[in-house]
Structures are given as structure tokens and as C-alpha cells.
MIBADO-327687 format. One record per residue (C-alpha): x, y, z; residue in three letters; residue number from 0. Coordinates in steps of 0.5 Angstrom, whole numbers, plus 2048, in hexadecimal, padded with zeros to 3 digits. Example, Ala and Ser with C-alpha at 12.3 -4.5 7.8 and 13.67 -1.06 7.14 Angstrom:
[[819,7F7,810],'ALA',0]
[[81B,7FE,80E],'SER',1]
***
This chain:
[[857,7BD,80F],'UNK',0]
[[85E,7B8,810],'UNK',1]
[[85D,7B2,811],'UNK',2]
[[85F,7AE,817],'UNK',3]
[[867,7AC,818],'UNK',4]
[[869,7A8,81D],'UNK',5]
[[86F,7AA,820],'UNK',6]
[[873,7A5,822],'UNK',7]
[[87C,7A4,822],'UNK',8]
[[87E,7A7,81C],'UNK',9]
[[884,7A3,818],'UNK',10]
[[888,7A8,814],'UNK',11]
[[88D,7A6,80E],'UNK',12]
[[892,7A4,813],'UNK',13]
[[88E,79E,816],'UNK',14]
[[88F,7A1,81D],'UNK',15]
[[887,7A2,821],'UNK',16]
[[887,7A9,824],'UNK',17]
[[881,7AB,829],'UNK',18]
[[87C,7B0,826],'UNK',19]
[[87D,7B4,82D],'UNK',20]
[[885,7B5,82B],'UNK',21]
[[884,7BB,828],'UNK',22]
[[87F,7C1,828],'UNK',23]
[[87D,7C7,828],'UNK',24]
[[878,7CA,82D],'UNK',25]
[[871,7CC,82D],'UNK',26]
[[871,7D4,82D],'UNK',27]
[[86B,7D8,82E],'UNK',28]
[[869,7DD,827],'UNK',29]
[[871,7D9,824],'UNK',30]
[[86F,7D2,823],'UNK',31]
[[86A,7D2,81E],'UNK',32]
[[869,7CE,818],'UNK',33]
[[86D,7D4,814],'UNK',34]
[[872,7D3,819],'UNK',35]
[[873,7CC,818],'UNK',36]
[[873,7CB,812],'UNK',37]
[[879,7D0,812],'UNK',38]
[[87C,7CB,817],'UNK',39]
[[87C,7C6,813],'UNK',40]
[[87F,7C8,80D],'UNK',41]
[[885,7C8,811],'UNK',42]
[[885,7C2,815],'UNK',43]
[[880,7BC,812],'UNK',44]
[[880,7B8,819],'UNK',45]
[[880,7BD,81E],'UNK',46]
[[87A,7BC,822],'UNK',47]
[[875,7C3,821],'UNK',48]
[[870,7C5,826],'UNK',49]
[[86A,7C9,825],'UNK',50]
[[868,7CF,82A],'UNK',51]
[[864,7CD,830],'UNK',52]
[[85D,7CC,82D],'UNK',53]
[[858,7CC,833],'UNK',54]
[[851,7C8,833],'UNK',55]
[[84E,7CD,834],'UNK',56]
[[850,7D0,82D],'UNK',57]
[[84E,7C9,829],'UNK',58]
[[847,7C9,82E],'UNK',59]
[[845,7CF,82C],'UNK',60]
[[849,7D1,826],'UNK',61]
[[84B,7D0,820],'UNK',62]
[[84E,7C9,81F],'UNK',63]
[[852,7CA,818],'UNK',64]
[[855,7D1,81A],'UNK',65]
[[858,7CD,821],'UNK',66]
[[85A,7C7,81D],'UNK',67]
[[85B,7C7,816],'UNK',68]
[[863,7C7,815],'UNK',69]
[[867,7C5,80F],'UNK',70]
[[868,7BD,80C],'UNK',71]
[[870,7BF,80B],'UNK',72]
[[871,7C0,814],'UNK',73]
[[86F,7B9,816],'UNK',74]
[[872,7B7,81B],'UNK',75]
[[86F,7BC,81E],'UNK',76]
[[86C,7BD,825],'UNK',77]
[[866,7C0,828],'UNK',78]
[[865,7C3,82F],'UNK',79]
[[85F,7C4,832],'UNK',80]
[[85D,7C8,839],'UNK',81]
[[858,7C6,83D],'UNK',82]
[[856,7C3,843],'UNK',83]
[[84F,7BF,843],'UNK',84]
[[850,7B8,841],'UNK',85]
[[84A,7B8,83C],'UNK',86]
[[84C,7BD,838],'UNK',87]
[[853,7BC,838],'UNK',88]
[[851,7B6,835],'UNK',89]
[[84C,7B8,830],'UNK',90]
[[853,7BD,82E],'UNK',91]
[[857,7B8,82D],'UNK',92]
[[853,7B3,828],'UNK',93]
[[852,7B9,824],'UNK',94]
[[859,7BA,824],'UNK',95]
[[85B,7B3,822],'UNK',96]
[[855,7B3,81D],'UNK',97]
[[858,7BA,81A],'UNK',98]
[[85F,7B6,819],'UNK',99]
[[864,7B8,81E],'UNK',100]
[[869,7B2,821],'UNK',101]
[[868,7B5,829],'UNK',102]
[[864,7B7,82E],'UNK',103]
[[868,7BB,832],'UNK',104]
[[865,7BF,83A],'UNK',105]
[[868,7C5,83C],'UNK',106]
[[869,7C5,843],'UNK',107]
[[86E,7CB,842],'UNK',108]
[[86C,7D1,840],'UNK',109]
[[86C,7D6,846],'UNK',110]
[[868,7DD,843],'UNK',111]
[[862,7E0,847],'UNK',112]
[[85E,7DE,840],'UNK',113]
[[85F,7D5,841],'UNK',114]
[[85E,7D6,848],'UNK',115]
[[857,7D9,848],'UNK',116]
[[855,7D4,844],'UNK',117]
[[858,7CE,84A],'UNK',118]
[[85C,7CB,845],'UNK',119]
[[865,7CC,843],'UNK',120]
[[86A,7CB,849],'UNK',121]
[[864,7CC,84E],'UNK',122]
[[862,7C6,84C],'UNK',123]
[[869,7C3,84F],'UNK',124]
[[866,7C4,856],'UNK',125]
[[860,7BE,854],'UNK',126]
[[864,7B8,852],'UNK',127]
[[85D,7B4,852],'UNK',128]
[[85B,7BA,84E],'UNK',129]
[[85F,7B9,849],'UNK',130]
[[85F,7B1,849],'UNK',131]
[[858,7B1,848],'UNK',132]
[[858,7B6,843],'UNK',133]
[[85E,7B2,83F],'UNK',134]
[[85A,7AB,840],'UNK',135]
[[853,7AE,83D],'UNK',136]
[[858,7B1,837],'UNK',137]
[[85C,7AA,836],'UNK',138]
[[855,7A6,837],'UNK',139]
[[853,7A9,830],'UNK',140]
[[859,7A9,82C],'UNK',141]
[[85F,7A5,828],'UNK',142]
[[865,7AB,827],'UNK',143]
[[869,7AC,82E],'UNK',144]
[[866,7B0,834],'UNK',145]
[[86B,7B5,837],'UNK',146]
[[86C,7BA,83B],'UNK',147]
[[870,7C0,83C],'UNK',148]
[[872,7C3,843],'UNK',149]
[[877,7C6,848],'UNK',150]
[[87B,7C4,84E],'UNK',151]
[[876,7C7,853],'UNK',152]
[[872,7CC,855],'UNK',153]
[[873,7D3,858],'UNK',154]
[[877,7D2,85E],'UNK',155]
[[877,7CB,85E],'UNK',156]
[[87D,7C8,85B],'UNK',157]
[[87E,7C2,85E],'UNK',158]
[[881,7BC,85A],'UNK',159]
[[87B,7B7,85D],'UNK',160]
[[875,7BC,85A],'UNK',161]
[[877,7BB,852],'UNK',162]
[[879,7B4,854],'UNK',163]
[[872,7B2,857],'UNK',164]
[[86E,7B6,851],'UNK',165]
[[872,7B2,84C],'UNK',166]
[[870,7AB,850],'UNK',167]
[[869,7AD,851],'UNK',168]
[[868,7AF,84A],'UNK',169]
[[86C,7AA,847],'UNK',170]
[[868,7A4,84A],'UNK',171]
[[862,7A7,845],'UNK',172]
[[865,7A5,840],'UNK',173]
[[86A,7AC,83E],'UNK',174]
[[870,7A9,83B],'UNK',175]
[[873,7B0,839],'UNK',176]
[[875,7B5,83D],'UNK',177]
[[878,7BB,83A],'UNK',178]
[[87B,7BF,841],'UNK',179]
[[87D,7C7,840],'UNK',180]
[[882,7C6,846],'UNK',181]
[[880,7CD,84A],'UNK',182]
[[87B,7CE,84F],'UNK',183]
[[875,7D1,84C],'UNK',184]
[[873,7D8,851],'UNK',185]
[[86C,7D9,851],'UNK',186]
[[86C,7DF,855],'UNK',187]
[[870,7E5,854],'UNK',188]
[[874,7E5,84E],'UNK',189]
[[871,7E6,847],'UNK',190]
[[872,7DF,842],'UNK',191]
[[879,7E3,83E],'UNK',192]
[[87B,7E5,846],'UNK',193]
[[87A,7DC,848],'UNK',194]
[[87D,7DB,842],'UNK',195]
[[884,7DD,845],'UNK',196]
[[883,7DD,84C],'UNK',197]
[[883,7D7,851],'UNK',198]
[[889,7D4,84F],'UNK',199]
[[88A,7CD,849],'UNK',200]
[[88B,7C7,84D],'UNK',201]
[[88C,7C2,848],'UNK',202]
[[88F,7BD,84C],'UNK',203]
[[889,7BC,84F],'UNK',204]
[[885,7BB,848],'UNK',205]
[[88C,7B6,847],'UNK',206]
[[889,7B3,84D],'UNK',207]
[[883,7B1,84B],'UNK',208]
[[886,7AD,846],'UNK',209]
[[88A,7A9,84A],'UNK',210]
[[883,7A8,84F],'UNK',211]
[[87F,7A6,849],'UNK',212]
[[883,7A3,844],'UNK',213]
[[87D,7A0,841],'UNK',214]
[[87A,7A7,83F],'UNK',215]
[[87D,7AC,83A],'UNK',216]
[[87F,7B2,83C],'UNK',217]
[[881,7B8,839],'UNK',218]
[[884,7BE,83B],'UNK',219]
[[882,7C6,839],'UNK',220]
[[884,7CD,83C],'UNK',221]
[[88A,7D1,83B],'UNK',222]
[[88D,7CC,836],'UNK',223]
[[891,7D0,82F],'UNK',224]
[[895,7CC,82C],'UNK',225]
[[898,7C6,82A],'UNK',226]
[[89D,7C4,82E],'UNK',227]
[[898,7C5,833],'UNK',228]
[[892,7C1,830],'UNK',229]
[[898,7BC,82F],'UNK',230]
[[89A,7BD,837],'UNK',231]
[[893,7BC,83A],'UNK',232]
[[891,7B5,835],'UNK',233]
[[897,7B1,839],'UNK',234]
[[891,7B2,83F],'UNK',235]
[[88B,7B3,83C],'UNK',236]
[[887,7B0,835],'UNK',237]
[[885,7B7,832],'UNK',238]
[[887,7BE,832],'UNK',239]
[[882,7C3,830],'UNK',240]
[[883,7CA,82E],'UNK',241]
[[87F,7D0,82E],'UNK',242]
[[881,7D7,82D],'UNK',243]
[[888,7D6,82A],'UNK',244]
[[885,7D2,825],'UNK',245]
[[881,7D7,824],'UNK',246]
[[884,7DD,823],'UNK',247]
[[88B,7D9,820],'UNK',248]
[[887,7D4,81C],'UNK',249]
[[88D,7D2,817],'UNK',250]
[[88F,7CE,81D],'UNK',251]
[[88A,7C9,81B],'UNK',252]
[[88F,7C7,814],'UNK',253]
[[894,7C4,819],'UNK',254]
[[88F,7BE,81D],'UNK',255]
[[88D,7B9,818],'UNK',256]
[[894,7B9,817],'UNK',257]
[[897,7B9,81F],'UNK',258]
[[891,7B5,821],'UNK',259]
[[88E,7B1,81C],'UNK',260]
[[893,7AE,818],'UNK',261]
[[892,7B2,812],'UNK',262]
[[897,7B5,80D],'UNK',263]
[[899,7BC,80E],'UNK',264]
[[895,7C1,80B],'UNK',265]
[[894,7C5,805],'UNK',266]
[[890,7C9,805],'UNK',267]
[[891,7D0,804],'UNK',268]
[[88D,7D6,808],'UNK',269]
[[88C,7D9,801],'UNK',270]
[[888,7D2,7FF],'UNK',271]
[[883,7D2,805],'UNK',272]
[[882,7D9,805],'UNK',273]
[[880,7D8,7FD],'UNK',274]
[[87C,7D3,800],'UNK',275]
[[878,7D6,805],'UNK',276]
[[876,7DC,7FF],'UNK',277]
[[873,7D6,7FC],'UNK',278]
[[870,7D5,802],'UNK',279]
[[86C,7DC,803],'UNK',280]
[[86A,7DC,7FC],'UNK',281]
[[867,7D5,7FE],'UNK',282]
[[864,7D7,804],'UNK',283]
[[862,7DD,801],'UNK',284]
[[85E,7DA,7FB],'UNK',285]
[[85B,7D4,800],'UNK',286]
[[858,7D8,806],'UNK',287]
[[85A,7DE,804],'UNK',288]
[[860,7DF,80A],'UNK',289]
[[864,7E5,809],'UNK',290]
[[86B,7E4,808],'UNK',291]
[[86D,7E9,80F],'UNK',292]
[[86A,7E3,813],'UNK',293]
[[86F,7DE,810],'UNK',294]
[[875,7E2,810],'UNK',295]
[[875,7E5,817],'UNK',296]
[[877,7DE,818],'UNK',297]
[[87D,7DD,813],'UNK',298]
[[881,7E4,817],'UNK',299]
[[886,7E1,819],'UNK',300]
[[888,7DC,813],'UNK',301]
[[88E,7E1,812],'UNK',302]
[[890,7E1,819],'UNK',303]
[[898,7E4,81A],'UNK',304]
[[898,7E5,812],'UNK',305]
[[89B,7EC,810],'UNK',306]
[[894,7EF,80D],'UNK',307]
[[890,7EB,812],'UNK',308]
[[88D,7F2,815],'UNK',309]
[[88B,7F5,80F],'UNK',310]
[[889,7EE,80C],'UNK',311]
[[884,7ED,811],'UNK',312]
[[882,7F5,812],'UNK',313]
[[880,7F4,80A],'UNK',314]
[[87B,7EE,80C],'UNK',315]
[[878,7F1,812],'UNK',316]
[[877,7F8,80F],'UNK',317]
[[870,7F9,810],'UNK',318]
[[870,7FE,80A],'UNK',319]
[[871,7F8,804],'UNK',320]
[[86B,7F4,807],'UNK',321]
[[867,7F6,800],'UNK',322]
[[86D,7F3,7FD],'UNK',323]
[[86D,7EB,7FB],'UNK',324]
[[872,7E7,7FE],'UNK',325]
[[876,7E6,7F8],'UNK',326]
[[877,7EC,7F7],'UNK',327]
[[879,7EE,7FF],'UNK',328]
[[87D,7E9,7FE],'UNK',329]
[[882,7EC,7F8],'UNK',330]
[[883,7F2,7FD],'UNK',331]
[[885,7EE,803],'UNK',332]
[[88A,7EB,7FE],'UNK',333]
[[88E,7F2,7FD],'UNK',334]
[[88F,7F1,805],'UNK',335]
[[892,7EB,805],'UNK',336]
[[89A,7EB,806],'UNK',337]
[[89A,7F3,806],'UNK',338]
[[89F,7F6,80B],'UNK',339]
[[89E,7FD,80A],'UNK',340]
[[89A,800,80F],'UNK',341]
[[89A,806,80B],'UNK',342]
[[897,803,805],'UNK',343]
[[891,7FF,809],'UNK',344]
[[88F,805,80C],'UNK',345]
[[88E,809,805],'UNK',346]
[[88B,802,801],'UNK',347]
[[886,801,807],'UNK',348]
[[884,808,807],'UNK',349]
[[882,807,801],'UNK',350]
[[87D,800,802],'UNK',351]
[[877,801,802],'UNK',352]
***
């Protein structure tokens, strides 16, 4: 179990404070484990990291160290909580401040069939004195921030007045933090990855929230895939979050300490994380037993755009090498790297595994 962090402004070399909330990478259903984050990390150490939604259900009635253990190395980190019952959400939360993590965080956000069964995720924008009383059990019970994740409304309604009066509900329980995908969530008719597209972003209506309570921090998410992007938007808001980009181009990360935290341009090499993270499987392996597959599904797209990519990522996702130890997958995947000839990828992979 880590120890308990606060997580308050941090001051980099350059004596200048940034908000935690400046830079984050999204929470992620079956991305953002502890494997994924500790991945992350190797590439930006400020960035803030967020866990996959963890329900209280799950810490109720499950296996509270499989939901909550994570790596020392990923502070800062965030853990976000499902749920809807004040009581439980509380229970959850002291749990998660006493395992470690340096916020809580409630989804209001996510729209699949799933969350809404369980009453919780962007259906609970629809009961801001819900939420309130849910993020005033939470807040009653720890020290670290309570935060929480949500859309700009709901189904059809859109207008600037609904977010606006749920952010002021939910900020006079005591939430400071609020993290706004700046997209309506669809509870009825289009699948998560369909409302992950469709309605439009109205990110001048997130803007808006900041010139209303200027007092509260605001970070923006959805749709955001660059740096010039995340540079455009921080002019408005005090954070930008990015999920999917982050994701499947991770190598964006290296550039944030230096573009948004005052700290030296990077050195770092793709072939030192990628060393890295063997050392990381062969760890995990000897500790819990963790395959290294589990761990390199997140690492795919370290390569992204480079000559060889393809090939690279087709040695460590090949199914057939999973009785292989890392090191060694990792000495085939290195034929790959910077290959050119189709060709010859082609007749070298036919022979992996």
C-alpha cells in the first residue's frame, strides 16, 4: 500500500506554480490500469494520471487491493470512483486516500448502458443535489481533492444554464475541481464510441464556465490532440486532459514537461522506455505473477509514425510468443525497428513464433 500524498501546486525547477489539473491523461475503461500508468509516467513525471473508473460496488464487495493497488512511481495520480450513494461513496473514498492516491474524482460522464444501470456516470447530471451530497459525504471524509468529471449536459438538453447551474450546486458542497468533457452525453441511441463523436464539441461553453467561476478550476477534455491545441485551450481554461490521443500516440507525453511545466526538453529515447518497461514485465512477473502480454498491449503505440512501427507492434502483440520471456520478445521486436522493406517484414514475421 503507497503512502498518502497530498497533492498540492507543484513548483518545478523553474520556480514558476502550475495547477496539478494543467495536464492529464483521461480515465479509460480497460486502458488506464496501473500498468498503463506506469507506462505514462516513464514519459511525462508531472502529468497528472488517472485510474479506470472503479465502482464502490467493486471495493464493497470486491477485492480491494486488485482495485487499488498501483505503483509508488505514478504519484500524481488520481483515482475515479463510480457510484451514487453518498455512504458508499465515502466509504470508497477514504479507501482511496488511505491506499495512496492524491484525488478523488466522480464520474458524471460516462454514458454506457453498463453505468446507467448502476444510476451512476452522466445520468447523474440530471440530480445535481445528488451529486452534491454525494461529493459533500466524500469531502466530509478526506484531505486530497474531490473532484469531479462530467459533460456539458445531457440527451437533448444543451443549454448553457443546466451545466452552469450543476457546476454551481455541486461547487457549494465543496468540489473545487471540475474536469468537463465538452460534449453532451447521449444516454439513449448512440453507443459510447457513437457519443464519442456525435453531438458536437462546444468548448466555448467550458470557456464560459471559467469566466462564471473564476474561482474554481476548470479543465477541459474531449477531442484535444495536439499541443498547439492544449496551448489554445489553457488561454481559456486551467487544465486540458487528453484521453484517446494520449493513448494511442503516448510519445506526445515527452513534450508536456517541458511545454507545460518549465522543465528542460527531454532526452529520453524510445529505446530507453521500451528497455524500461521489459524490466517492468519481468517485475511484475516475479512479484504477482503478471504476464508481460497484459503490460505491452499498452506500449503499442510507442512507435507511432516511425518506419517499422507495423511490424514492431505485430512482434509484441503476436499471441503465439506469450510463452516467451519479455527480454527475449523484446530482441525480435528490435529486427523491426526502422525497417523499410515490406517485403522482408513480411518473410521475417512469418517466421516469429
Amino acid at each position: 500500500m503507497s503512502t498518502t500524498l497530498p497533492m498540492p501546486k507543484r513548483t518545478i525547477h523553474t520556480q514558476h506554480t502550475y495547477s496539478p489539473w494543467r495536464v492529464s491523461v483521461a480515465p479509460m475503461m480497460d486502458w488506464t490500469d496501473r500498468h498503463c500508468r506506469f507506462f505514462h509516467r516513464l514519459l511525462s513525471q508531472h502529468t497528472l494520471l488517472y485510474t479506470e473508473m472503479v465502482t464502490t460496488g467493486a471495493l464493497t464487495h470486491g477485492d480491494v487491493g486488485r482495485h487499488l493497488r498501483f505503483n509508488a512511481q505514478e504519484h500524481p495520480v488520481a483515482l475515479q470512483l463510480g457510484g451514487s450513494t453518498p455512504d458508499d461513496l465515502a466509504v470508497a473514498a477514504k479507501l482511496g486516500q488511505d491506499w495512496g492516491y492524491n484525488e478523488i474524482n466522480l464520474n458524471c460522464g460516462c454514458p454506457s448502458d453498463r453505468v446507467q444501470r448502476g444510476a451512476f456516470g452522466a445520468c447523474l447530471m440530471a440530480t445535481p443535489v445528488l451529486v452534491a451530497d454525494c461529493v459533500k459525504a466524500m469531502v466530509d471524509v478526506v484531505d486530497v481533492p474531490v473532484t469531479v468529471k462530467h459533460r456539458i449536459g445531457i440527451d437533448t438538453e444543451d443549454s448553457y444554464e443546466f451545466v452552469r447551474d450543476f457546476v454551481g450546486t455541486v461547487a457549494n458542497a465543496g468540489c473545487e475541481v471540475f474536469i468537463v468533457h465538452a460534449r453532451n452525453a447521449w444516454l439513449q441511441g448512440l453507443s459510447p464510441k457513437q457519443n464519442r463523436e456525435v453531438p458536437p464539441l462546444r468548448y466555448e461553453l467550458v470557456a464560459k464556465l471559467k469566466q462564471d467561476f473564476p474561482n474554481l478550476t476548470i479543465a477541459i477534455n474531449g477531442g484535444i490532440t495536439s499541443g498547439e491545441h492544449m496551448h489554445s485551450h489553457l488561454q481559456h481554461v486551467d487544465g486540458v486532459m487528453l484521453g484517446r490521443e494520449a493513448y494511442y500516440n503516448p510519445w506526445l507525453l515527452t513534450e508536456w514537461d517541458h511545454e507545460f511545466f518549465g522543465e528542460a526538453p527531454t532526452t529520453l529515447t524510445r529505446e530507453e522506455v521500451e528497455l524500461a518497461m521489459v524490466d517492468y514485465m519481468e517485475q511484475a512477473a516475479a512479484e504477482d505473477g503478471c504476464p508481460w502480454y497484459a503490460i505491452a498491449r499498452h506500449m503499442l503505440g510507442l512507435r507511432h509514425g516511425l518506419r517499422g512501427s507495423r511490424y514492431w507492434r505485430q512482434v509484441w502483440s503476436n499471441h503465439k510468443l506469450k510463452p516467451l520471456p519479455p527480454r527475449e520478445v523484446w530482441s525480435m521486436a528490435q529486427a523491426f525497428v526502422g525497417m523499410q522493406a515490406p517485403d522482408q517484414a513480411s518473410s521475417s514475421l512469418a517466421n516469429v513464433g
